[in-house]
N, C-alpha and C positions, 0 to 999 in steps of 0.2 A: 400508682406511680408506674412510670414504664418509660422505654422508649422506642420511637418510631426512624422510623426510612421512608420515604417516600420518592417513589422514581420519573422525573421527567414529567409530573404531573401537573398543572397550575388552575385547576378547582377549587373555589373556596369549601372549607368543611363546617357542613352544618350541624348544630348542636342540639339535643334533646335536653332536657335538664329535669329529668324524672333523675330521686338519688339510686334507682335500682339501675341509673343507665351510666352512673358514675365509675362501677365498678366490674369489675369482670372477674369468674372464678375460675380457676383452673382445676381438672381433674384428672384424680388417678388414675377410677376405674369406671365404670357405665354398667349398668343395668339396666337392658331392655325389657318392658315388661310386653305381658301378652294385652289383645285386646281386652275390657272389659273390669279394668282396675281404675275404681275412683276414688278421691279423696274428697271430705267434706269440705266447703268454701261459706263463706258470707253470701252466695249467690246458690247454694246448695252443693249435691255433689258434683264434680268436673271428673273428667276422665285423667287419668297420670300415663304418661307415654314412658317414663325411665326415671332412675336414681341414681345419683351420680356422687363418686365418693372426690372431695374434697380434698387438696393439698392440705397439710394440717395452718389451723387459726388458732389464734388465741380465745379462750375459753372463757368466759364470762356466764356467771348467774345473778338471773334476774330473780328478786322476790319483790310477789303482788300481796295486793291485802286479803285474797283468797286458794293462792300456791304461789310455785314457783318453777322456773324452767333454766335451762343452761342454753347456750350459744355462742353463735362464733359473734367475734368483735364487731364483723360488718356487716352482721345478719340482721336483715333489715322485718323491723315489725312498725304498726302503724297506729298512727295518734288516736286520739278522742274525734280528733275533725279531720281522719283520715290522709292525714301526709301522713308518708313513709319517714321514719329514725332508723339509724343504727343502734343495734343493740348498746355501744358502747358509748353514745351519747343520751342517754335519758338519766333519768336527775329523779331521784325521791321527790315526791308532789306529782309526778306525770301522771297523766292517764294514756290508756293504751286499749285496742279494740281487745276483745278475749271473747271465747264462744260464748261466756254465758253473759255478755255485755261491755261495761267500759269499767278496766280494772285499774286500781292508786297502783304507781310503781313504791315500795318499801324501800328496797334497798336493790342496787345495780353495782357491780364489781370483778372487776378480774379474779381468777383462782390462780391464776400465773402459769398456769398449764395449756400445753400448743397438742390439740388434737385434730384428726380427720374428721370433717363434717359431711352431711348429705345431703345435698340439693335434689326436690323432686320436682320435675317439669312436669309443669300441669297445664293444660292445654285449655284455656278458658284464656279471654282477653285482659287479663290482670295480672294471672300468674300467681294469686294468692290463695291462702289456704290455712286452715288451722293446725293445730302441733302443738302438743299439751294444751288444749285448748286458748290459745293466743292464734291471731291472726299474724301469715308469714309471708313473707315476701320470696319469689324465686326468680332473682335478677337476668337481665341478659343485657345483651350489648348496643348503645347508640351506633347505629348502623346511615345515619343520615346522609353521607358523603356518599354512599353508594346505588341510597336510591336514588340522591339527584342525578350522579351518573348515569344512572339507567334514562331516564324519564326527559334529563334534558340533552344528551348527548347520541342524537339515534346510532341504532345499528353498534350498540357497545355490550359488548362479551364479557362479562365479568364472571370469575371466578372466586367464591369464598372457601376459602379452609382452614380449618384449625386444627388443634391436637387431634381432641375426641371430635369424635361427630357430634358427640352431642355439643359440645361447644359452636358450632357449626350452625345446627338446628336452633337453638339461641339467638344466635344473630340472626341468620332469617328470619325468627319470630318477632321479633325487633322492627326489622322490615317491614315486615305482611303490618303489623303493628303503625309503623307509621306510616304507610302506606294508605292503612282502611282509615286515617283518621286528618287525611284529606279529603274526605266525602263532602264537606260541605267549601272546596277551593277544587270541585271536578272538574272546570275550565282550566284550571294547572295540571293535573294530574294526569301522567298517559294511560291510555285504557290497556286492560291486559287479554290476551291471547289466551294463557296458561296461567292456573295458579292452584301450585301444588304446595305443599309441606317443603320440599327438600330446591322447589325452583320454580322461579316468576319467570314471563315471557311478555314482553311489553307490547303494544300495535307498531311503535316505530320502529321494530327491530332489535333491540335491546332484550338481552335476559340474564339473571342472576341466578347462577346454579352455587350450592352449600355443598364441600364435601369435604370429609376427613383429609389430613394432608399424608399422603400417600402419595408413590412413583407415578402408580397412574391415575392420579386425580384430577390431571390437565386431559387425557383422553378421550379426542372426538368433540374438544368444545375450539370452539376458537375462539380467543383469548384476547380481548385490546387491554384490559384490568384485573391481575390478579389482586388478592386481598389478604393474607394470612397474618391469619392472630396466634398468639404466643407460640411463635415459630422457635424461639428458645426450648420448649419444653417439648419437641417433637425428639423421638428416639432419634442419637445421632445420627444412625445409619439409615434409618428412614429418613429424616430431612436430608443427606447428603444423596440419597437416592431420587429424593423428588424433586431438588434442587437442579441437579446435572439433567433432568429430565425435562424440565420445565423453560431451560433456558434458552437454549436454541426459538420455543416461541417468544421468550420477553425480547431478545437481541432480531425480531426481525419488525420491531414496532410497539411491543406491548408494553404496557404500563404496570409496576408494581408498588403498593403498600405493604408495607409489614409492620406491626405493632407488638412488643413483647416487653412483657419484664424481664430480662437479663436472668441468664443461666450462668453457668461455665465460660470461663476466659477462649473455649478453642473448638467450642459447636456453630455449626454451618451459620446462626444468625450473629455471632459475635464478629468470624471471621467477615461479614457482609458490612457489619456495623462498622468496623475498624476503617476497611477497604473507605465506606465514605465517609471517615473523619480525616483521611489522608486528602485533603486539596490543594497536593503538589503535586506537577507531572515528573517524568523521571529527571528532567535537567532542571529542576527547582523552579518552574514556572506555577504562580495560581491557576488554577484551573476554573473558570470562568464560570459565572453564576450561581456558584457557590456548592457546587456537585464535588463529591467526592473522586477518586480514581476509577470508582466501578460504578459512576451515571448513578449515586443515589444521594437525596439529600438527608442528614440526620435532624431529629430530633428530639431533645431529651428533656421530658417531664419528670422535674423531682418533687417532693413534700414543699422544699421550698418555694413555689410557686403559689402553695395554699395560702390564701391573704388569713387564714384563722390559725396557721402553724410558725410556732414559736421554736428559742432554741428549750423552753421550759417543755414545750413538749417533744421536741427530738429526744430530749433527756430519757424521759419519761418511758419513752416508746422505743426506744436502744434498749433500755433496763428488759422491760418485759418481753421484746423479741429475740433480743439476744443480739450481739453486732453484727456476724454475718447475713442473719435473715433479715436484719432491717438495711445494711447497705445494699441488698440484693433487690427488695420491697419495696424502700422510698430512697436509697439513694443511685437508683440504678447502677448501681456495681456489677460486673462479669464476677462470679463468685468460682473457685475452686474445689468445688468439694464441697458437704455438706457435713454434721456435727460426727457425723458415723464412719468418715474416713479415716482409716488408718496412722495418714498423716497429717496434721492440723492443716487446717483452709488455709491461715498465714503463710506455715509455710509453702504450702503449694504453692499458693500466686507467687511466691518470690522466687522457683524454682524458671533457670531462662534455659528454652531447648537450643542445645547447640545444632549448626550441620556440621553431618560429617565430609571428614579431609578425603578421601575419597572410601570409591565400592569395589569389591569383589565380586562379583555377580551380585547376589542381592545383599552381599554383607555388610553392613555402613562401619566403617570402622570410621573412629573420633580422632583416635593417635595413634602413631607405628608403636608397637612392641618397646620396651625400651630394654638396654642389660643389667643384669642381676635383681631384676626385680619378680612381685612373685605373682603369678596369673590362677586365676578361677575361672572355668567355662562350666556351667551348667544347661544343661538340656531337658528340655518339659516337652515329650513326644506328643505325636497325636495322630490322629488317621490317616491325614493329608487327605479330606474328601470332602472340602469347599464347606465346611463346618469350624469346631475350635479349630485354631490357627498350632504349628509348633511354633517353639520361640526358643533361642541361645543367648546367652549373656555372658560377654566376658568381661571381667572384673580385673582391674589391677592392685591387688593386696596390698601392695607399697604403699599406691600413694588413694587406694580405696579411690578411686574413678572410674567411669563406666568406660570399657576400651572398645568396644563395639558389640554390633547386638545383631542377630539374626530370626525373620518369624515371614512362615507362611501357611495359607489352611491348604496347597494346593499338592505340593513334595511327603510322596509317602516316607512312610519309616526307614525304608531303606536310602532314603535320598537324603531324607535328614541326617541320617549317620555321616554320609559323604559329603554335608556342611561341615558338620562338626567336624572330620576329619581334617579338612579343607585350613578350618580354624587353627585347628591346633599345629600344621605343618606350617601356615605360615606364621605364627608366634615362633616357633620352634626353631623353624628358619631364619628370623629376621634375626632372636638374642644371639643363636650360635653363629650367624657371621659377624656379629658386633665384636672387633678385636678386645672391647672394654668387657665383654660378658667371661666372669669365671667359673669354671664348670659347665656345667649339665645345665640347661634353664630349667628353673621350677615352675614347670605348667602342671595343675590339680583341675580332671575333668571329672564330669562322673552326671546319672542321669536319672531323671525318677523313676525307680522300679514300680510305684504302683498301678495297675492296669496294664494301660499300651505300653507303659516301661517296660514288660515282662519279652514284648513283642522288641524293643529296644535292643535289649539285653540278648536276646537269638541270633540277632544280626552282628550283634558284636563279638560275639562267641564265633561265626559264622567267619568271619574277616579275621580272629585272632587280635586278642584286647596288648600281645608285645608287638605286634604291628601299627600299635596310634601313639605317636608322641607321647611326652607324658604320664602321670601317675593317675588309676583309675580309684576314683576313691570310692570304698562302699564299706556298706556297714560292717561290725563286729561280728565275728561267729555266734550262732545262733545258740541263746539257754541252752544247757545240758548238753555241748560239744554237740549239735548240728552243723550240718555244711556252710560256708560262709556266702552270705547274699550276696552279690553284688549291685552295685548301684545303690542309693538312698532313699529307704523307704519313710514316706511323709506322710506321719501322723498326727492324729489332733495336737499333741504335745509339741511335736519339732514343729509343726507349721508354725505354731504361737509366737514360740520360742526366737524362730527365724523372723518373724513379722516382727517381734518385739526389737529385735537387733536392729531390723530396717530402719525400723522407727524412732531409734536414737538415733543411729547415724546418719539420717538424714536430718531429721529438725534438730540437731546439734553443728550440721555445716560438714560433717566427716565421712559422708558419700555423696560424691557429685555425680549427680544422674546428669544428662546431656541429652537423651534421649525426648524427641517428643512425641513419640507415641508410647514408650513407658511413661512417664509423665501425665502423657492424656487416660493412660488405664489408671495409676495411684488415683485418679479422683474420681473412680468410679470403684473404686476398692473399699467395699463395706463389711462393716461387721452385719453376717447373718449367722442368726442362730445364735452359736455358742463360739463363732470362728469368724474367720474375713472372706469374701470373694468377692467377684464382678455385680454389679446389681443384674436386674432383670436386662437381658438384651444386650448388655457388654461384653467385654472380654478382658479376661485376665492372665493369658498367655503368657506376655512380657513377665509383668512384677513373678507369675511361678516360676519360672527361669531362673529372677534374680534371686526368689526362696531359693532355690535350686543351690545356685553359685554361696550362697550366705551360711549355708549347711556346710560346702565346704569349708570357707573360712572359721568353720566354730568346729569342725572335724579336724582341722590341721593344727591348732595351732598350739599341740603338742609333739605334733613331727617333725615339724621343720625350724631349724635355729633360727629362719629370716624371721619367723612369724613371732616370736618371746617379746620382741618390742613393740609391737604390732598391736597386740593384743592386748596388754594391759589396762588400759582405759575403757576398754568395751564389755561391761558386765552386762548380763541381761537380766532385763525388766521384764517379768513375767507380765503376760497383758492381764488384765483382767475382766472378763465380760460376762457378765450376771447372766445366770441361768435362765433359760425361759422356766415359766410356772408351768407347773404341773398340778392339772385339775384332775380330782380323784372324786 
C-alpha cells in the first residue's frame, strides 16, 4: 500500500506482475559485505553483496512434515511448481520447495509478534536462496516505467534514489532484470553503452544512475526524471537537504516520481503530498488538469483497491498490526509518532501548530504577557557550535499555554543568557505596565545545571543573578548542609517525573503546545533505554526546555499562593519502562 505523486509526466506505467515485484521492504540498517560470501541456492552457491535489516513484520511460523522455520508475513517462499506465496497465505495440504525437496505445509500461523527481519541480496538472476532449509525469495522493485523511459524517450536523465542504497541497488536490479529479459524482442530494446551494477547507459543517449537519497545525489547528472522510493522514511534533515538541493534542477524542466508509504504528518514527502491535494489557486480557482499547487499529481493506493480484500480482513489485519501501523501500511495515513512516543500518536495528530503573533529577533512569542498571572522560562543550554541547538520555553502557569519559545545551534552561552534576559524584561515589562497587574509579576526562570549548565551558571554569576527579572529557581542545599546548587539538576528520576507531568497534561487537553517544531520533536521523542530522548538523528532541544520549565512548575507550587489552585489536579504518574535485560 502506499502513495504516489507524480509530476508533469504523461507515460503509461508498465507492470511486472512477478509477487516479489508486488511489494517493497523498507530498511533500517545495511550490511555490506566483503567480496567472496556465498549463500547456497537451488542453482548452487551465488555470491551475497549485503544484509539488510528490515523495519519490523509480523511474525509468523511455518511447520513442515520434516521442521519448521518463522518469518515475516510477506516473506515470500515458493510452491511445488515453483510460483512464489507469501509466507502468510499457504494453507496445510501445501507443498513448498525446501533443500532436501518438496516439503507438506502442517500448520501456518501468526505468533502475533512484530519483529526486524533480514533480507540478503543475492546476486544471481532469481534472487533465491535457502534459509532453514526452505527455498526464499529476496524481493525487489517493478521498475518497468523507468526502463521504458530510458529506451523509449532518447536522451533522458533519470535519476533513482532511495532511503538505503541498498534499496536502490534493488530497483536497478529489477531493471538490469527486465531489461536482459527482452532478449528475445532485441528489435525493441535500446542497446547499451554502459552496464554497471549502480548505472545503465543506453545507445540513444538515455542512462539510469541508483543512488542513496542524499544532498548530493543529484551531482553531475543532468536530470529530465528523477524517481524516489520511500522518500517518507529518508532522515528528515537529509530529505529536507536533498529536497532544497535537488529543486532548482526539477523547476528548470525536469520530471519527478515519488512513491512512499506515509511517515509522519510534517516530513518533506507529506508536506509535498499535501501541497498536491490542494487544487485551488490562491483566489479559489481549479487549477487545471488536475495538479496540485506545487505541479504534482497525487495518487493514493489503499488495501481497498485489492479485488481479494475484504472488511473481514481489514478486521483481522487492524487486530494483529495494531491501528496505527495498519493505517500507516494499508490505509495510507500521515502517522504521528510511533507506539514509543511519549505522547500517544492520537494525541499527536490532533495537536494543531499555531503561528506566532509576532517576533523579537528570533523569539516567536504566541501571546503578550498578560497581568497577574504566573510565568515559567526554562533554559537547556548548549555550545552554540552548528550542533545541539539551545532552546527556551515560556510557559504560562495560569492558564498552562505555551507563551513563546526560543532555539538556536548557532548563539553561544553567553548570547543565550542575553535571550533569556531579553525574555524575561520583556514579560517583566509588559505585566508591570498593565495598570490591571498587582504587585511584582511572578516570572520563575532557571536553567539545567548539568554539563554546559555549569558553563550557564558562570555567566550568570558573571552578570549578577539580582540583575535578571525574576525568581531564579534552583535546587535545595545540598545533604549534610553543603553549598546551595543553583540552577536544576536533571536526573534519571526528575526527567521521568517531568515527562510523566507532560504527559498527562497534554493527552488530558491542559497544556496547549502551539508550537510546531516542539510538536514536530514530541514525535520523535522515544523511550530509550530505561528514559526518553530524540531518536537517532533528531533533536530534542525544544521538549528539554519544556522538562526544564515543568520542573519549575512542580518546584513552585509550594511557594507561590497563585500556584495552590493550580496544582491540585496534576499528580504525577510515575512512567514506567521496563528495564532492559541483563545477560550474565
Amino acid at each position: 500500500m502506499g502513495t504516489g505523486l507524480q509530476e508533469k509526466s504523461h507515460g503509461g506505467i508498465r507492470k511486472m506482475f512477478e509477487l516479489s515485484q508486488t511489494i517493497e521492504r523498507k530498511f533500517l540498517d545495511v550490511i555490506e559485505l566483503d567480496d567472496g560470501w556465498k549463500i547456497e541456492t537451488d542453482t548452487g552457491f551465488q555470491p551475497v553483496s549485503r544484509i539488510m535489516k528490515t523495519i519490523p513484520y509480523e511474525e509468523w511460523v511455518v511447520i513442515l512434515d520434516n521442521y519448521e522455520f518463522k518469518a515475516a508475513d510477506d516473506h515470500i517462499v515458493f510452491r511445488d511448481n515453483g510460483r512464489e506465496v507469501f509466507v502468510k497465505d499457504l494453507l496445510p495440504g501445501d507443498f513448498i520447495k525446501t533443500q532436501s525437496g518438496i516439503s507438506k505445509v502442517i500448520s501456518c500461523k501468526s505468533t502475533g509478534n512484530t519483529e526486524s527481519m533480514y533480507d540478503i541480496q543475492v546476486d544471481s538472476e532469481d534472487h533465491s536462496y535457502y534459509a532453514n532449509g526452505v527455498l526464499h525469495h529476496n524481493t525487489t522493485c517493478a521498475a518497468g516505467f523507468l526502463l521504458w523511459k530510458a529506451m523509449f524517450c532518447p536522451d533522458s536523465g533519470i535519476l533513482l534514489a532511495a532511503n538505503q542504497m541498498a534499496q536502490a541497488m534493488e530497483i536497478m536490479d529489477r531493471i538490469r532484470f527486465a531489461y536482459e529479459n527482452l532478449e528475445q524482442f532485441n528489435w525493441l530494446r535500446a542497446g547499451v553503452t554502459e552496464y554497471n551494477k549502480g548505472s545503465i547507459t543506453f545507445d540513444n543517449g538515455s542512462s539510469i544512475t541508483a543512488r542513496a537519497t542524499t544532498p548530493s545525489a543529484g551531482r553531475g547528472l543532468s536530470i529530465t526524471l528523477l524517481y524516489l522510493d520511500e522518500f517518507a522514511f529518508v532522515q528528515p534533515n537529509m530529505a529536507q537537504e536533498f529536497w532544497t538541493a535537488i529543486s532548482p534542477t526539477l523547476s528548470a524542466g525536469g520530471h519527478c516520481i515519488i512513491t512512499s508509504t506515509p511517515n509522519t504528518d510534517d516530513d518533506t514527502f507529506a508536506q509535498i503530498w499535501h501541497g498536491a491535494n490542494k487544487d485551488t489557486d490562491d483566489t479559489g480557482q481549479l487549477i487545471p488538469n488536475g495538479e496540485g499547487i506545487n505541479g504534482f499529481y497525487p495518487i493514493e493506493v489503499t488495501w481497498r483497491q485489492h479485488p481479494e480484500r475484504d472488511s473481514k480482513w481489514e478486521i483481522d489485519f487492524r487486530n494483529k498490526l495494531g491501528g496505527p501501523r495498519f493505517e500507516r501500511e494499508m490505509e495510507c495515513k500521515f502517522t504521528t509518532g510511533d507506539d514509543d512516543t511519549l505522547i500517544d500518536g492520537t494525541m499527536l495528530s490532533s495537536l494543531s501548530p499555531q503561528q506566532e503573533i509576532f517576533l523579537i529577533d528570533d523569539i516567536r512569542w504566541f501571546e503578550e504577557p498578560q497581568p497577574n498571572h504566573v510565568y515559567g522560562v526554562g533554559w537547556d543550554p548548549s555550545m552554540g557550535s552548528l550542533k545541539d541547538p539551545a532552546a527556551i520555553q515560556v510557559i504560562d502557569f495560569t492558564t498552562m499555554k505555551q507563551v513563546a519559545e526560543w532555539c538556536s545551534n548557532k548563539v553561544p552561552v553567553k548570547g543565550q543568557l542575553e535571550v533569556l534576559i531579553k525574555i524575561l524584561y520583556y514579560i517583566h515589562a509588559t505585566m508591570y505596565g498593565n495598570p490591571r497587574q498587582e504587585g511584582d509579576p511572578d516570572i520563575y526562570w532557571t536553567v539545567e545545571n548539568n554539563g554546559l549548565g555549569l558553563a550557564a551558571i558562570s555567566e550568570i554569576n558573571h552578570i549578577g543573578e539580582d540583575k535578571i527579572p525574576g525568581y531564579f529557581v534552583s535546587e535545595s542545599r545540598a545533604t549534610g548542609g553543603g553549598s546551595r546548587v543553583k540552577g536544576l539538576r536533571t536526573s534519571h528520576r526528575t526527567k521521568l517525573e517531568a515527562c510523566s507531568l507532560i504527559k498527562k497534561l497534554i493527552e488530558t487537553s491542559r497544556l496547549e503546545i502551539r508550537s510546531r517544531p516542539l510538536i514536530r520533536e514530541f514525535k520523535t521523542f522515544v523511550k530509550s533505554n530505561n528514559s526518553y530522548s530524540a531518536k537517532s538523528g533528531e533533536h530534542d532541544d525544544l521538549v528539554m526546555a519544556l522538562v526544564v520549565a515543568i520542573r519549575i512548575f512542580q518546584s513552585i507550587q509550594d511557594w507561590d499562593d497563585k500556584m495552590i489552585d493550580l496544582t491540585n489536579d496534576y499528580e504525577i504518574e510515575e512512567l514506567i519502562i521496563e528495564p532492559m535485560p541483563i545477560i550474565v
